[in-house]
C-alpha positions in Angstrom: -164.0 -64.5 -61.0 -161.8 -63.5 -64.4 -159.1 -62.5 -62.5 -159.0 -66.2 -60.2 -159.7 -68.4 -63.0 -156.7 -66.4 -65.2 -154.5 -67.7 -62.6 -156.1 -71.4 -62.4 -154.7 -71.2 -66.1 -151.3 -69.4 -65.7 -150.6 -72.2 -63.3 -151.6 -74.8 -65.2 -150.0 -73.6 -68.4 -146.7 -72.8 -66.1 -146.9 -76.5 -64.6 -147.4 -78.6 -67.5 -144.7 -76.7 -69.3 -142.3 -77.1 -66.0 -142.9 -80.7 -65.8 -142.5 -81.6 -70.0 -146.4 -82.7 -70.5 -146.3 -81.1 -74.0 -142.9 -82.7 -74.4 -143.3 -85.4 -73.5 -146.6 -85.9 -75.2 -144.8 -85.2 -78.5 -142.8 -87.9 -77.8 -144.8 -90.3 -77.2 -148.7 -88.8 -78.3 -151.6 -90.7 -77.0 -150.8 -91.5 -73.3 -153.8 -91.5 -71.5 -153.2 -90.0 -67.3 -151.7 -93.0 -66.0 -149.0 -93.4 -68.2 -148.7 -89.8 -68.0 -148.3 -89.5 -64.3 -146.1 -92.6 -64.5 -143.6 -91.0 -67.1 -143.4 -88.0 -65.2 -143.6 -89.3 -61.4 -146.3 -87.3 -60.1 -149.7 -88.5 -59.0 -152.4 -89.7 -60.7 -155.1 -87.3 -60.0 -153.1 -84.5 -59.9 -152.2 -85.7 -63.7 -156.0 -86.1 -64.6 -156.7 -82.6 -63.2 -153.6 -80.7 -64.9 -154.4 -82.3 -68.4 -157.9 -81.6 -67.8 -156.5 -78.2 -67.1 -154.4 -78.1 -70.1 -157.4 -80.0 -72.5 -160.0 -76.8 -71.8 -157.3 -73.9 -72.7 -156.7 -76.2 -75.7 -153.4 -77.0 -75.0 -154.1 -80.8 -74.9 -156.5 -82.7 -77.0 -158.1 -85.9 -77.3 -156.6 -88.3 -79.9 -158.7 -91.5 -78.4 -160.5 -91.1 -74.9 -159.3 -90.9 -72.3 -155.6 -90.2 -74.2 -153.9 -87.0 -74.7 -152.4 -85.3 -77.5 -150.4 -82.1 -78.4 -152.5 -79.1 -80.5 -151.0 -77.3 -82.9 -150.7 -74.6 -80.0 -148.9 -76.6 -78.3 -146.4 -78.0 -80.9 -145.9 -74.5 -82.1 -144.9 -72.7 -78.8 -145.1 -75.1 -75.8 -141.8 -77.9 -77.1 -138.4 -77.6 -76.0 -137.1 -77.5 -79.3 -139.3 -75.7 -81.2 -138.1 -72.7 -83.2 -141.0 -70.8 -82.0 -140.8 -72.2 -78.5 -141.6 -70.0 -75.3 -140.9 -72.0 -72.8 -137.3 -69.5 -71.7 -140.0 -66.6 -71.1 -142.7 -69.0 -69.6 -140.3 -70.2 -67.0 -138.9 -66.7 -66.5 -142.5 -65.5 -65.8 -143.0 -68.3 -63.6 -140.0 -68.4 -61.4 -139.7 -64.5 -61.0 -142.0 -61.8 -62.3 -144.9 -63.7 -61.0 -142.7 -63.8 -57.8 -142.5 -60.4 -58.1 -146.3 -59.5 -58.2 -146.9 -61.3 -55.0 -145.3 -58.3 -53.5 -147.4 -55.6 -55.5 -149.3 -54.1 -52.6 -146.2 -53.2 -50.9 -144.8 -52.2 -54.0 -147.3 -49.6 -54.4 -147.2 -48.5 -50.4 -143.9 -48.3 -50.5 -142.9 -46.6 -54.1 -140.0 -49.2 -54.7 -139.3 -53.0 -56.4 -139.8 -55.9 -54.3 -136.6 -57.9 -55.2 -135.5 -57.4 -51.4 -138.6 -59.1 -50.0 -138.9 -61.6 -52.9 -135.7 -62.9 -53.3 -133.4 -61.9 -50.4 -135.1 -63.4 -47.0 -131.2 -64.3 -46.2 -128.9 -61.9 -43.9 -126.8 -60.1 -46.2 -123.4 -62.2 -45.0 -125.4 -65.4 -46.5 -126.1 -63.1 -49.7 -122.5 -63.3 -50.6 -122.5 -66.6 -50.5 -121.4 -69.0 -53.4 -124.9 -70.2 -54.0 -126.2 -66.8 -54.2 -124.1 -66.0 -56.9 -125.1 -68.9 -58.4 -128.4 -68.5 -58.1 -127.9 -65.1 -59.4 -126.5 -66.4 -62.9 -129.4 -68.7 -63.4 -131.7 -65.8 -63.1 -129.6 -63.6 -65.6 -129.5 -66.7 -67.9 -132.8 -67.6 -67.7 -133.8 -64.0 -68.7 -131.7 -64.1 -71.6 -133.5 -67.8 -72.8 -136.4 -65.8 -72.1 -135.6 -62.6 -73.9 -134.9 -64.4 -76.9 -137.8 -66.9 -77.2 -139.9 -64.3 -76.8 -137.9 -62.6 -79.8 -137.6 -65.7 -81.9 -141.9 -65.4 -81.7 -142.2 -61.4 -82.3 -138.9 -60.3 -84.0 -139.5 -60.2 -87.3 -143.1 -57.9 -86.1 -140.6 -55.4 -84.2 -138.3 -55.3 -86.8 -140.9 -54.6 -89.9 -143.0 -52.4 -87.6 -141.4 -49.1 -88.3 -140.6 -47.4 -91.4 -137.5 -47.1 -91.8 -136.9 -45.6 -95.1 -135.2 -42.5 -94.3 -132.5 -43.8 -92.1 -129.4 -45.1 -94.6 -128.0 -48.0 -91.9 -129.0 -49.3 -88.7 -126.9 -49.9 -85.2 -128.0 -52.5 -82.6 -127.6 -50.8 -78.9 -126.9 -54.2 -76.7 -129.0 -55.6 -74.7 -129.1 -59.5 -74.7 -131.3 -59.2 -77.6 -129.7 -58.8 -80.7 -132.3 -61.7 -82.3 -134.3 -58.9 -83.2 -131.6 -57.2 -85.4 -129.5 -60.4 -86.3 -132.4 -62.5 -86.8 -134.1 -60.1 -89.3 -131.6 -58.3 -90.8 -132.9 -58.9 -94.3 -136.1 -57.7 -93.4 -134.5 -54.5 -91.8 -132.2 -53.9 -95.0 -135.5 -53.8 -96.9 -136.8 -50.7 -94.8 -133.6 -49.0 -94.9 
């Protein structure tokens, strides 16, 4: 029962994010479902449920029944353009390593990752194809949005986690997440 309703709420979170609910609550706060569903083009009842959804995890909250509202959860972590937003690593999540997962059981038979079977249900001549490629650069740029709003939100923890003390400089290895150096330097020069 944990493990179906856990995905009743990934989904919802995922959805509501995907479509700008929290957005475009905080635009315009106290839209009840109908003006929702009517801002965002999707149905009505399938509004009502998702922000019914998104009102019990406490994402959503009632300003005025029956209108909806951003919580500080919400404004903190679920905007576009907040400086602790997650949405990068929310949509990564969403549109692949949840993907992924789907494909776990032959993961395990087989001893191997499931990108093949997941992503690649095209001949290997339409693989090379312009829209492949593509595709392929949205994925690697929507990691890196996701690596780094997940490092806006934890990298001054990583960086302050370890004591440093007896090391006399510091050297960032690559990766597409320098945040956590860059964006807490001041932080690691006091550990060093």
């Amino acid at each position: 029962m944990l493990t179906s309703n856990a995905k009743c709420y990934r989904l919802a979170l995922f959805t509501a994010s995907k479509l700008g609910v929290f957005d475009l609550l905080q635009r315009r706060p106290a839209l009840n479902a109908a003006q929702v569903a009517l801002e965002l083009k999707t149905s009505l009842k399938g509004t009502e449920h998702l922000l019914e959804a998104c009102l019990s995890l406490k994402l959503l909250k009632n300003c005025k029944t029956p209108a909806y509202e951003n919580t500080e959860l919400s404004k903190r972590f679920l905007l576009s353009e907040a400086p602790s937003s997650l949405l990068g690593s929310l949509e990564h999540c969403n549109d692949t390593v949840w993907l992924l997962f789907s494909h776990l059981e032959s993961a395990v038979q087989e001893g191997v990752h499931q990108h093949h079977r997941t992503f690649c249900n095209k001949s290997n001549a339409e693989l090379l194809t312009k829209d492949t490629v593509n595709r392929s650069q949205e994925v690697k740029l929507r990691f890196m949005k996701a690596m780094h709003s997940f490092a806006r939100v934890s990298g001054k923890a990583v960086a302050t986690a370890f004591d440093l003390s007896a090391f006399k400089s510091a050297c960032d290895l690559g990766g597409e997440n320098v945040y956590i150096t860059f964006g807490n330097i001041s932080e690691i020069r006091k550990k060093i």
